[in-house]
C-alpha positions as CSV (number, residue, x, y, z in Angstrom):
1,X,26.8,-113.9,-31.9
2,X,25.0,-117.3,-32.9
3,X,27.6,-119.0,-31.0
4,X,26.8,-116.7,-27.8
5,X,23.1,-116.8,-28.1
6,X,23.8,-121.3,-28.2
7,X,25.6,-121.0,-25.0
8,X,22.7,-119.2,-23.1
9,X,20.5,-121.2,-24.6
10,X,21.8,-124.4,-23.1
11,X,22.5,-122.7,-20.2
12,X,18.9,-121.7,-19.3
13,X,18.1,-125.4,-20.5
14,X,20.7,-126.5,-17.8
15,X,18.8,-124.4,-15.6
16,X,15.4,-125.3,-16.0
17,X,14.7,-123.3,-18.9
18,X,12.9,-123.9,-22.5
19,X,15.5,-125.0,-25.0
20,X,15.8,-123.8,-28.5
21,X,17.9,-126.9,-29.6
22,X,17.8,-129.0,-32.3
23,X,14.9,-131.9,-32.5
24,X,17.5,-134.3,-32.7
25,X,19.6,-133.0,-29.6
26,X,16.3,-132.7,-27.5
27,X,14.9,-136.4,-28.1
28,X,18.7,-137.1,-26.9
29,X,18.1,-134.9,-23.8
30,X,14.9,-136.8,-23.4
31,X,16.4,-140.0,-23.5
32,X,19.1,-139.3,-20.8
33,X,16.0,-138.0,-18.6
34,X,14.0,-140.9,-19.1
35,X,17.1,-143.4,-18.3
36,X,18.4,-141.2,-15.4
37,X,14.3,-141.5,-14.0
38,X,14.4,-145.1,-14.3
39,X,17.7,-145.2,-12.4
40,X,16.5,-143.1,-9.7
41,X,13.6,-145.7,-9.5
42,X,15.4,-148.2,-9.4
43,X,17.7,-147.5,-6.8
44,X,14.9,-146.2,-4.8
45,X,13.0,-149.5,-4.9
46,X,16.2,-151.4,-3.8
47,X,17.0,-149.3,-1.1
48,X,13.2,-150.0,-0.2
49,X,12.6,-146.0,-0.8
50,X,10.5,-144.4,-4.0
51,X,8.6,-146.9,-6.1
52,X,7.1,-145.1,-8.7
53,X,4.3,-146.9,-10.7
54,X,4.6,-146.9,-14.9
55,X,2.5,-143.6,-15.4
56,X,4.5,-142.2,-12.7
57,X,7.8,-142.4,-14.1
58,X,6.2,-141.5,-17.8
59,X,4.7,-138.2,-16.2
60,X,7.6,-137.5,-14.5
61,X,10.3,-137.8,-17.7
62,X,7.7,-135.7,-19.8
63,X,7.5,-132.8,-17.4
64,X,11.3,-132.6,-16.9
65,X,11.7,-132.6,-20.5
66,X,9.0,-129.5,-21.1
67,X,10.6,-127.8,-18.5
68,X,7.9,-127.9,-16.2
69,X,10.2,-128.8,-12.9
70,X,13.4,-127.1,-11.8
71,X,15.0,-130.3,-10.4
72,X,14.0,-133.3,-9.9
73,X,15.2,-134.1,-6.4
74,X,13.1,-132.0,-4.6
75,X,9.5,-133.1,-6.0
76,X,9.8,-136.7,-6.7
77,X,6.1,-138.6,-5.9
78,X,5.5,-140.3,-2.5
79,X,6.2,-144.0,-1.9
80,X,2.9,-145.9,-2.9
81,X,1.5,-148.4,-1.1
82,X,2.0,-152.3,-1.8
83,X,-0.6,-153.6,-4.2
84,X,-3.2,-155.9,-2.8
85,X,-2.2,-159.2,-3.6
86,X,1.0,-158.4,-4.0
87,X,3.8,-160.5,-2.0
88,X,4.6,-159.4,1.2
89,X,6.2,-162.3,3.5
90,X,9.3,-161.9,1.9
91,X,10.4,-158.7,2.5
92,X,13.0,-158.1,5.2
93,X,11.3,-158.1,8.6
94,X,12.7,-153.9,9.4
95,X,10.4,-153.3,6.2
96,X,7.3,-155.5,7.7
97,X,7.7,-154.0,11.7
98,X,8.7,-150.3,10.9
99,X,11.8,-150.7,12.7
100,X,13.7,-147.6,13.4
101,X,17.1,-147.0,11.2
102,X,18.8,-145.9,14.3
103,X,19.2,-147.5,17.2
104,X,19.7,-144.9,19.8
105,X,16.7,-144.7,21.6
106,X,16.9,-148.8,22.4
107,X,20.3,-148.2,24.0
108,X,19.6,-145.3,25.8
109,X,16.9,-147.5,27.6
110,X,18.9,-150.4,28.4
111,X,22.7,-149.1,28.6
112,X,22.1,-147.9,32.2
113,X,21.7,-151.2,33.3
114,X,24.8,-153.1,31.6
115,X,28.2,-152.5,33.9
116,X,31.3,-153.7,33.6
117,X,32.4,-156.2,36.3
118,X,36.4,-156.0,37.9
119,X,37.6,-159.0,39.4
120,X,40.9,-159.5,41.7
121,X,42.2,-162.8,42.1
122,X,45.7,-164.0,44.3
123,X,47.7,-166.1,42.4
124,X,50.8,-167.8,44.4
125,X,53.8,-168.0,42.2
126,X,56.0,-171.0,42.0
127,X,60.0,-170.5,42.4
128,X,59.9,-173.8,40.2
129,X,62.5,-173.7,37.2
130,X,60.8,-174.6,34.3
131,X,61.5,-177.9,32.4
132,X,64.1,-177.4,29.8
133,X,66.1,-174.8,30.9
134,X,69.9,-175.3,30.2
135,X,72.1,-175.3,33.3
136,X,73.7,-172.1,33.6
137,X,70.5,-169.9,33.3
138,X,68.8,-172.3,35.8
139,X,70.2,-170.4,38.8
140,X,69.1,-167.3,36.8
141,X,65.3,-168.6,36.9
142,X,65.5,-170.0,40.3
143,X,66.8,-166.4,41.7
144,X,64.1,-164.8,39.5
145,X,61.4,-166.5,41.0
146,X,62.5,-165.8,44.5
147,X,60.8,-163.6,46.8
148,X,62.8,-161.3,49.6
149,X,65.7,-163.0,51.4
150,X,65.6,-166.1,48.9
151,X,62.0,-167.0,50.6
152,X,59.0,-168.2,48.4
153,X,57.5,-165.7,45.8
154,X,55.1,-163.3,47.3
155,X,51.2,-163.8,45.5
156,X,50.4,-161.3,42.7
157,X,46.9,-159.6,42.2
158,X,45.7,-160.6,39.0
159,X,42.4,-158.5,38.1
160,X,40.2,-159.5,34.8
161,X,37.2,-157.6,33.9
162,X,33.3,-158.5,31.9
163,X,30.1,-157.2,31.9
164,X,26.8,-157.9,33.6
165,X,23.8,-156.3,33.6
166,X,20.9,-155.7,36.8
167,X,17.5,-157.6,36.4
168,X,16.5,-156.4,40.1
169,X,16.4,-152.8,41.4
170,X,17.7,-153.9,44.7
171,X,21.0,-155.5,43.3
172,X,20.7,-158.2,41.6
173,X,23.0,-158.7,38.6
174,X,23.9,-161.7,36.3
175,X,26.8,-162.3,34.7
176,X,29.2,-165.2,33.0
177,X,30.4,-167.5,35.7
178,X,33.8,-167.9,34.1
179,X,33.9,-163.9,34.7
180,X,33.2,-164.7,38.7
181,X,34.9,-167.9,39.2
182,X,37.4,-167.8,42.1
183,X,37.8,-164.5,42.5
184,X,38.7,-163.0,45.8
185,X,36.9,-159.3,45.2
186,X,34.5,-158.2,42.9
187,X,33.5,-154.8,41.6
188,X,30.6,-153.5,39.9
189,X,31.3,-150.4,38.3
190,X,28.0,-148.6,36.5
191,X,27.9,-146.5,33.4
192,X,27.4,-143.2,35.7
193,X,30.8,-143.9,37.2
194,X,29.5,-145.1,40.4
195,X,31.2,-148.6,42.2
196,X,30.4,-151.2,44.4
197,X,31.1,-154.3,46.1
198,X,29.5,-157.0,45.4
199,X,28.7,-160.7,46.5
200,X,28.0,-164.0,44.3
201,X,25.1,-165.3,45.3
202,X,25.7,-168.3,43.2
203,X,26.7,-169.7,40.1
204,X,26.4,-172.7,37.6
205,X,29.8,-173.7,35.7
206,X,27.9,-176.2,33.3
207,X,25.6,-173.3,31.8
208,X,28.5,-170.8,32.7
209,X,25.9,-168.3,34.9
210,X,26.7,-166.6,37.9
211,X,23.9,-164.5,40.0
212,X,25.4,-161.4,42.1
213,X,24.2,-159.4,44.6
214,X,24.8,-155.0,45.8
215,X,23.8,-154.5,49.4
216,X,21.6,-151.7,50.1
217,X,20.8,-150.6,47.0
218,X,17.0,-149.9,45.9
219,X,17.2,-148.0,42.8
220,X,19.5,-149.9,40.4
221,X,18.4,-149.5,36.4
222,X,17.4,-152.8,35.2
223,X,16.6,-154.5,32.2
224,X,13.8,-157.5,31.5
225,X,14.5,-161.5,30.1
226,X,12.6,-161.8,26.6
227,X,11.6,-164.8,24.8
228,X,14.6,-166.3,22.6
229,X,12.1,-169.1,21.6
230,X,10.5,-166.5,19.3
231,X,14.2,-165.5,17.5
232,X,14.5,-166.7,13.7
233,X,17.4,-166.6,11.9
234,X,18.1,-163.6,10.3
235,X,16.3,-161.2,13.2
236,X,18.4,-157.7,14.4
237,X,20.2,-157.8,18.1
238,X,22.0,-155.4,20.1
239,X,24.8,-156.6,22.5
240,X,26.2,-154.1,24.5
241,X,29.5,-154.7,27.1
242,X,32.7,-153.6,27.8
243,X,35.1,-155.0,25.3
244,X,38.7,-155.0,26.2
245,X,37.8,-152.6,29.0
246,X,37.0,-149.9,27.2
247,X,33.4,-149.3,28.7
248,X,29.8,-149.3,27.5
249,X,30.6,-150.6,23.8
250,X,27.3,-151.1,21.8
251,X,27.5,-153.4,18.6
252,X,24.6,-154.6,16.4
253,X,23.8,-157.8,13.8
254,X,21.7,-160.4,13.4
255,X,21.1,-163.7,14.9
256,X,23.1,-166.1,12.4
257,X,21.9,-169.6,13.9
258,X,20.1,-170.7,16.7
259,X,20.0,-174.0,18.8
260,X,23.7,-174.2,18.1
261,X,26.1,-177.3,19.8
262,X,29.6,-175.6,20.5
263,X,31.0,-178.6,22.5
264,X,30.0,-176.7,26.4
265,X,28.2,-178.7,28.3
266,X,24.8,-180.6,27.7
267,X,22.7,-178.3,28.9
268,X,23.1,-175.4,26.9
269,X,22.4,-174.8,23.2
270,X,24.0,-171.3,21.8
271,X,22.4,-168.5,19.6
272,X,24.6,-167.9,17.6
273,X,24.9,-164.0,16.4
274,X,27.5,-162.1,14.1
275,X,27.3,-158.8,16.4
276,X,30.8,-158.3,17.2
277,X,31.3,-159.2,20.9
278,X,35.3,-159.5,22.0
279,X,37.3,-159.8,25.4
280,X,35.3,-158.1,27.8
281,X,32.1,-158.6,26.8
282,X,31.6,-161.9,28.6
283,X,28.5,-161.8,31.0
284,X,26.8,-158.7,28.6
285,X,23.6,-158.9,27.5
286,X,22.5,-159.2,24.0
287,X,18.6,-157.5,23.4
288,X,16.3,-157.9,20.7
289,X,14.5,-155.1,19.0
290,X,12.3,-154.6,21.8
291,X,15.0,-154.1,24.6
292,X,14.6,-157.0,26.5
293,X,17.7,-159.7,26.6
294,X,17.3,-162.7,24.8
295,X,20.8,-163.7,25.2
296,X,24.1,-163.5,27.7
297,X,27.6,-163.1,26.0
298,X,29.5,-166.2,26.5
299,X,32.0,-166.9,24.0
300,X,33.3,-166.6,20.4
301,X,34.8,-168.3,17.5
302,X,38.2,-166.7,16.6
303,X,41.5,-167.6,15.7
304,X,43.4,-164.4,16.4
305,X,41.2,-163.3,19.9
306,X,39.6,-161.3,18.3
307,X,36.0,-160.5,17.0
308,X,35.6,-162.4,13.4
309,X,31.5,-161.8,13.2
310,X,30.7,-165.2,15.4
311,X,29.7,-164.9,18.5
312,X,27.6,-167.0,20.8
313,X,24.8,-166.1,23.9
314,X,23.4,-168.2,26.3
315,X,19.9,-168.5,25.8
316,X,17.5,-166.6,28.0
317,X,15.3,-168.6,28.5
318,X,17.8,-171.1,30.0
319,X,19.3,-168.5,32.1
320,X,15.8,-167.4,33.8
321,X,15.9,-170.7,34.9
322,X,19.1,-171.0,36.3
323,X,19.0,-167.7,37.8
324,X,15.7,-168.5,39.5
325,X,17.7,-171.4,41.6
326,X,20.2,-169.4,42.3
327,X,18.2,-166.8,44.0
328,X,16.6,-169.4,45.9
329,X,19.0,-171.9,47.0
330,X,22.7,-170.3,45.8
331,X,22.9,-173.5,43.6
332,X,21.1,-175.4,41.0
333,X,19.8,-178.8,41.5
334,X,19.3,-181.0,38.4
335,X,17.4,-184.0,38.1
336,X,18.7,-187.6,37.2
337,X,16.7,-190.5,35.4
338,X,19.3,-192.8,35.6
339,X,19.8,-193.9,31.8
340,X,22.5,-194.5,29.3
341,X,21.0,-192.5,26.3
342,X,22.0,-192.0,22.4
343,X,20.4,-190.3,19.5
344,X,18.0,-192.3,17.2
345,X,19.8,-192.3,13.9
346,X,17.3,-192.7,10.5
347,X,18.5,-196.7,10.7
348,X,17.5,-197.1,14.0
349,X,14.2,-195.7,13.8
350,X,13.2,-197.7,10.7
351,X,14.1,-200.7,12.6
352,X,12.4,-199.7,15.9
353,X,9.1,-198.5,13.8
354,X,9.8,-194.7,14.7
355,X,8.9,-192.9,11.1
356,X,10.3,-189.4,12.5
357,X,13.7,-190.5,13.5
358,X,13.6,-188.2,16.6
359,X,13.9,-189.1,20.0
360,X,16.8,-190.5,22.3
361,X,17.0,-194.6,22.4
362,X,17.9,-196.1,26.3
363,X,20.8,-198.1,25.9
364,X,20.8,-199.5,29.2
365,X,19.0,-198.5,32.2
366,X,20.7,-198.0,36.1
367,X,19.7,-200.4,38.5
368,X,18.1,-198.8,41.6
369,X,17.4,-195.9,39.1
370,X,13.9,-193.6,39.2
371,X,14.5,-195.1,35.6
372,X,14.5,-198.7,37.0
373,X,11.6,-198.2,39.1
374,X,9.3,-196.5,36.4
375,X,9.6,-199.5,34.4
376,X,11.9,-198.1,30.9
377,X,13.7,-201.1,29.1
378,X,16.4,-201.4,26.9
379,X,15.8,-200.4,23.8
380,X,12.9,-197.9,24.6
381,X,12.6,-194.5,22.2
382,X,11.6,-191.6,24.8
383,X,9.9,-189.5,22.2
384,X,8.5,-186.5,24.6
385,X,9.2,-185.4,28.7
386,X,5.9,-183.8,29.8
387,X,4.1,-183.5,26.6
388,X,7.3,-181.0,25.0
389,X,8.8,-183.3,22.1
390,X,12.8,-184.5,22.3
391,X,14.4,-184.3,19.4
392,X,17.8,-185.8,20.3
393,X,19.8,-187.1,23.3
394,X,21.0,-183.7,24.1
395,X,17.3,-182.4,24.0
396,X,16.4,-185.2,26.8
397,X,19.1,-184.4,28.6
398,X,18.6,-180.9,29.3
399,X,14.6,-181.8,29.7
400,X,15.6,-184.3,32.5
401,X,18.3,-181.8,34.1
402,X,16.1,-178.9,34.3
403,X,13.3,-180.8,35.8
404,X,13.3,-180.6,39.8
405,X,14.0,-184.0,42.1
406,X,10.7,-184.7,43.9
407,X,9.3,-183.7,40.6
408,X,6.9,-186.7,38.7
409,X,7.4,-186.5,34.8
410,X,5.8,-188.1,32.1
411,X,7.9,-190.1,29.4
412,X,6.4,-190.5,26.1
413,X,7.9,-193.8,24.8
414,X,8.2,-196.0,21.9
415,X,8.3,-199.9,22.7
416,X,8.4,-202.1,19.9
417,X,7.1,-199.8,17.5
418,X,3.6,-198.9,20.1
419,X,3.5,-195.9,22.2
420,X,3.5,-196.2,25.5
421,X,3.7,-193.5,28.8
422,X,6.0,-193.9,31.7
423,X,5.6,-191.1,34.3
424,X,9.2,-191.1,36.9
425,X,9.9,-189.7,40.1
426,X,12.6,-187.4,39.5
427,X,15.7,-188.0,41.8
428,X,18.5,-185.1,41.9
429,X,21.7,-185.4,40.0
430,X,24.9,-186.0,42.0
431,X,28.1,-184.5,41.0
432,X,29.8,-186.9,39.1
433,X,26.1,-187.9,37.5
434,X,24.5,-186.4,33.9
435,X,21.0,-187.0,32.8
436,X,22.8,-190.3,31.5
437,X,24.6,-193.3,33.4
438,X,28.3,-193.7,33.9
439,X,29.7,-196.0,31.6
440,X,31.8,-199.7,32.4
441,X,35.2,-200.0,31.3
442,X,36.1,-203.4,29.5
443,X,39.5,-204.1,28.1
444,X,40.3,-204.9,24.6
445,X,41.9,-207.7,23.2
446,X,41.8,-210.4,20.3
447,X,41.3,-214.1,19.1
448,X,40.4,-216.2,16.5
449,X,37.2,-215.3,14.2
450,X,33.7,-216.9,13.9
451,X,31.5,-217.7,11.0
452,X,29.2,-214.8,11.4
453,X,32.6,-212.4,9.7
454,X,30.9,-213.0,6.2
455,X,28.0,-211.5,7.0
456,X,28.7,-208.5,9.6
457,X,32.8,-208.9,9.1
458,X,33.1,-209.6,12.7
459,X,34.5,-212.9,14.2
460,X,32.3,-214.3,17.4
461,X,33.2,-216.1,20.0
462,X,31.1,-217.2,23.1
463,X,31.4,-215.1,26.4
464,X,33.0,-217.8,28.7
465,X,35.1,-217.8,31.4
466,X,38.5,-217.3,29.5
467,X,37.6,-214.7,27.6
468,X,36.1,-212.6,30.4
469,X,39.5,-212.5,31.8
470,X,41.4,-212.1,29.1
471,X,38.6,-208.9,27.8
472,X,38.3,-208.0,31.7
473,X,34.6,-208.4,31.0
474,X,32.3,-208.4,34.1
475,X,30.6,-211.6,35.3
476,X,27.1,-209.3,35.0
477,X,27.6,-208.7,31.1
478,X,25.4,-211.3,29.3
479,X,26.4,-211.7,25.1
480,X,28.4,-212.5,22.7
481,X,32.3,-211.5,22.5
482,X,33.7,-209.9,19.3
483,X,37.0,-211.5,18.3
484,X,37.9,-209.6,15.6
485,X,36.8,-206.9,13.3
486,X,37.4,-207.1,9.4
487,X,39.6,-204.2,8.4
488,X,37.7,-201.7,6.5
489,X,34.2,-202.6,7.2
490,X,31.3,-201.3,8.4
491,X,31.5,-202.5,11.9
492,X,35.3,-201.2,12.3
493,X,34.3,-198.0,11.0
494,X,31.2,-197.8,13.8
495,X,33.7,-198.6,16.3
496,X,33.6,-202.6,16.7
497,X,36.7,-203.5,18.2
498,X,38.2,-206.6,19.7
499,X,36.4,-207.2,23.4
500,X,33.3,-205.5,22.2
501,X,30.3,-207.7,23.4
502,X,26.6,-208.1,22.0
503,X,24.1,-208.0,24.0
504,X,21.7,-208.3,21.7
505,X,19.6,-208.2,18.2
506,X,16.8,-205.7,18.9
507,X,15.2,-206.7,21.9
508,X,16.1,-210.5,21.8
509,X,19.5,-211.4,23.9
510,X,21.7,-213.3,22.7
511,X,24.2,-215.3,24.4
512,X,25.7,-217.5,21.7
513,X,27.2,-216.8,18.0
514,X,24.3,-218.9,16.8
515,X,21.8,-216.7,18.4
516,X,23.5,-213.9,16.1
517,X,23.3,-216.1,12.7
518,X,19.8,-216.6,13.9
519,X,18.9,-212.7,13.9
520,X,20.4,-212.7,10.9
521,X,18.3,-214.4,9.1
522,X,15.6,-213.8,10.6
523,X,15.9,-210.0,9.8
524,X,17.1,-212.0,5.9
525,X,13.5,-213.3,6.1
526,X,11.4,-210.2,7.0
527,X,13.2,-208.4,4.1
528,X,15.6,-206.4,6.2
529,X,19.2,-206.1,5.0
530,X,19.9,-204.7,8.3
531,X,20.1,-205.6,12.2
532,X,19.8,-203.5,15.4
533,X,22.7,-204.3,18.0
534,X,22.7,-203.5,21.6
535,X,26.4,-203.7,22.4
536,X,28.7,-202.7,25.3
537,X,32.6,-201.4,25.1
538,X,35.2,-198.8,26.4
539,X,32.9,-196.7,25.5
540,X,29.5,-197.7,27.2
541,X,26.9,-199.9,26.3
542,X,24.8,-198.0,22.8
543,X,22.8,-199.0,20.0
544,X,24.7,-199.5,16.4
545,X,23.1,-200.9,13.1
546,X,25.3,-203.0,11.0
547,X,24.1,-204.4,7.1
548,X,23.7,-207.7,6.6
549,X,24.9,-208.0,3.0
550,X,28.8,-207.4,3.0
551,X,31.3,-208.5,0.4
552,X,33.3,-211.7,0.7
C-alpha cells in the first residue's frame, strides 16, 4: 500500500501536482527545474527568442517547484526589451530591421517578372575527320559526318536556355549577353506559361548585358534596379532563375564579398553571393530584402558545374548604365583618355609623395590623345575623375569608359608630390582601344653587363644604333638598354629582362648608364634606398621600383 500510495504521488507531481517526497528528493527536483530553466534561457537568447532577466528565471524555477504552473511551455514571460545602453550594432542586421523569417511574400512580388529565356542557334557541322584517328575507322568518321548522298552535313538546331527578367511594362527585358549571343531565335517564356518572340535590342560583351525587346505588349510584370552601392558584406539576397531548365527556381544567402576581380573584363567588378545559382540561371536577377535587383546572374566558381555556394552578379548599378545606352542607341559607347595606366603600389607612392597609395600612375601618354592635349605627363598620379576618388587602375578605367565622348571631365592629379587639376575632352573608345594605350613590342636579347649590376643587379649599356637592331628597339624610344639581369634579384623577379630600356629615374630621363649611377646616388643622398624607374618592354612601357642596396 505505501508503495502504491509513492507511485501516485509522483505521478500527480509529474502532473503538476504537490509532492509528498522526501526533502532531499525535492531540492533534487528543484535543481533539475532550475538547470532545465536556465537551458531554456539560454537557447532562447541564442536563437534571439526569450531572454528572461535574473528575477525572472528565479520566479519562474520557484513557482514550478510549488506547483503553481502546469507546464512550463505554455506561460513562459515575454521577450524584454534591450537595456538602454546596452550594445546594439552588433547584432545580426534580420534582428535590427525586423526582417521577415519567410520569404514568400518578397517572391511572390517579383517572380512574375523573372522568365526563362530559350534560344535556337544553327550550327553547320564539319564532315572533317578528327586529328588522330587510326586509318581504318577514318572512313568510319568520314561516312559519319556525311550528310544525304555523301553531300556536306546538314546544320543542327542547338537551343540553350537562361533567365531574364522585365524592367519595362511594354517589353523590355535584360538578360546575360552570353545567354543572347548569336542566336538565331529567341523566346521568352513567362512564369504564367505564356511565350513570345523577342528582339535584342542590343548588348555589351565586355559587361556581358544584353537588352531585349516583346512587341506589343503593355502589361508585362516588372521589377525595379536598387542600389548595390548600399550592400555590405554579410546582407540577405534572393536570386530567382531557371536552373538547368527547371523553371522559376528561388534560392537565398547572403552577399559574401563585394567589388570582386574575377578576370572578366575591366569594366565590371562582381558581387560576390553564396545563394546557389547553377546552369540556367544566367541573366536572373538577384534582389535585396526590399525586392528590387541589386545584381544580374553571371557566373560561378565551380569545379564540377555545379553550384558550390559562389556565385557572382553583375552589379546594378553598372547594368542601369549599360542598359540605358542600349535603349538609346543599341550599343554602348565608351570613352578613351588615351593613357598607358598601372596601379600605385605603397613604393611608388612614397616616392611620388602620395601618402594614401591610391590612384593609377600614367606610364606613358598617346600622342594626339584627349590625354596629350589636356596636358598629363609621364609620371602623373590621377587620384580622382570628376570629384569620385580612384582607387586603382581598374577603378580609372571603368571611370574613363563609362564617361560619354564629347563629355569634359575633371582629373584630379598628383605631380611631383602637389595636386594639380586637368579637366579632358572625352573622345570615344574604338574597338581595339581600352581606357589605356596599346602597348610597343620590343625584342629581347643580351650582351655584356655594366657597372650599375652592383647596385640594381642589372648590366647597362647605352641605347645606340647596334643595339636598337639587335633589341628591335624603335628609333622614338629614348634610355638606357638593359643587358643583363642578375639571376635571382629583385629586378629579374619584377620582370627586367634583356632589351628592357629605361626611360627614366622619376621624372628625370636618362639617356646614358651614368645618368642611372647618378640617380643612384642622388636618391643615396636624400636617404632613399630606393629609385622609381619608368621603363618600356614586351610588355609596355610601366613604372617599377628597384632598391638600391643589393648584395655583392
Amino acid at each position: 500500500m505505501s508503495s502504491e500510495n509513492n507511485l501516485r504521488q509522483e505521478r500527480i507531481a509529474d502532473a503538476g501536482g504537490v509532492s509528498s517526497r522526501a526533502s532531499s528528493k525535492g531540492r533534487s527536483s528543484k535543481t533539475r527545474l532550475i538547470l532545465g530553466a536556465a537551458a531554456i534561457a539560454i537557447f532562447s537568447f541564442a536563437a534571439g527568442g526569450v531572454v528572461l532577466s535574473g528575477g525572472e528565471l528565479s520566479s519562474l524555477t520557484d513557482q514550478i517547484s510549488d506547483g503553481r504552473r502546469a507546464a512550463v511551455t505554455t506561460n513562459l514571460p515575454q521577450p524584454i526589451q534591450i537595456a538602454a545602453g546596452a550594445v546594439e550594432n552588433d547584432a545580426p542586421r534580420f534582428i535590427e530591421q525586423g526582417a521577415p523569417f519567410s520569404f514568400a511574400n518578397l517572391v511572390e512580388n517579383v517572380s512574375p517578372a523573372v522568365v526563362t529565356i530559350l534560344t535556337e542557334r544553327e550550327q553547320q557541322l564539319s564532315a572533317q575527320v578528327p586529328e588522330g584517328i587510326p586509318e581504318p575507322f577514318q572512313d568510319f568518321f568520314r561516312r559519319f559526318g556525311e550528310g544525304p548522298n555523301g553531300g556536306a552535313p546538314e546544320p543542327r538546331t542547338a537551343r540553350a536556355m537562361g533567365s531574364g527578367f522585365f524592367i519595362e511594362a511594354d517589353g523590355y527585358l535584360v538578360t546575360n549577353y552570353h545567354v543572347v549571343a548569336d542566336a538565331d531565335a529567341i523566346t521568352v517564356q513567362l512564369p504564367d506559361g505564356r511565350e513570345f518572340d523577342a528582339t535584342i535590342v542590343g548588348s555589351d560583351e565586355p559587361t556581358d548585358i544584353a537588352l531585349l525587346r516583346i512587341d506589343d505588349v503593355t502589361d508585362m510584370p516588372t521589377v525595379e534596379f536598387g542600389d548595390d552601392r548600399l550592400l555590405r558584406v554579410g546582407d540577405w539576397v534572393v536570386a530567382v532563375g531557371n536552373p538547368f531548365g527547371l523553371g522559376g527556381t528561388v534560392t537565398a544567402g547572403i552577399v559574401s564579398s563585394i567589388e570582386r576581380d574575377i578576370g572578366q573584363g575591366p569594366y565590371t567588378n562582381y558581387i560576390q553571393i553564396d545563394a546557389p545559382i547553377n546552369q540556367g540561371n544566367s541573366g536572373g536577377p538577384t534582389f535585396d530584402l526590399s525586392g528590387r535587383v541589386i545584381g544580374v546572374n553571371s557566373a560561378i566558381f565551380s569545379p564540377s558545374g555545379g553550384s558550390v555556394g559562389i556565385g557572382f552578379a553583375i552589379p546594378s548599378s553598372t547594368v542601369q548604365g549599360v542598359v540605358a545606352q542600349l535603349r538609346a542607341g543599341g550599343e554602348v559607347k565608351r570613352g578613351w583618355l588615351g593613357v598607358q595606366i598601372q596601379s600605385l603600389s605603397p613604393e611608388m607612392a612614397t616616392l611620388l609623395g602620395d601618402s594614401d597609395a591610391k590612384g593609377a600612375i600614367v606610364a606613358s601618354v598617346i600622342e594626339n590623345s584627349p590625354a596629350e592635349h589636356a596636358g598629363f605627363q609621364t609620371g602623373d598620379v590621377i587620384t580622382a575623375v570628376d570629384g569620385d576618388e580612384v582607387d586603382d587602375q581598374r577603378g580609372l578605367t571603368r571611370r574613363v569608359g563609362s564617361l560619354l565622348a564629347g563629355q569634359t571631365a575633371v582629373f584630379d592629379v598628383l605631380r611631383d608630390g602637389e595636386p594639380q587639376t586637368i579637366s579632358a575632352l572625352i573622345e570615344r573608345r574604338d574597338d581595339d582601344q581600352l581606357a589605356s594605350a596599346a602597348r610597343p613590342d620590343l625584342g629581347q636579347g643580351g650582351v655584356e653587363q655594366s657597372s650599375a649590376e652592383k647596385s640594381l643587379g642589372l648590366g647597362l649599356m647605352p641605347l645606340n644604333g647596334a643595339a636598337r637592331a639587335q633589341f628591335n628597339v624603335d628609333d622614338s624610344v629614348s634610355g638606357v638598354l638593359v643587358s643583363d639581369v642578375a639571376a635571382g634579384s629583385e629586378a629579374a623577379e619584377k620582370g627586367f629582362r634583356p632589351g628592357t630600356v629605361i626611360l627614366a629615374i622619376g621624372n628625370e630621363e636618362v639617356e646614358t648608364p651614368d645618368d642611372v649611377a647618378a640617380g643612384i646616388a642622388a636618391a643615396g643622398e636624400a636617404g632613399r634606398d630606393s629609385i622609381l624607374l619608368l621603363i618600356t618592354d614586351a610588355q609596355g612601357q610601366r613604372f617599377v621600383t628597384l632598391n638600391t642596396e643589393q648584395d655583392g
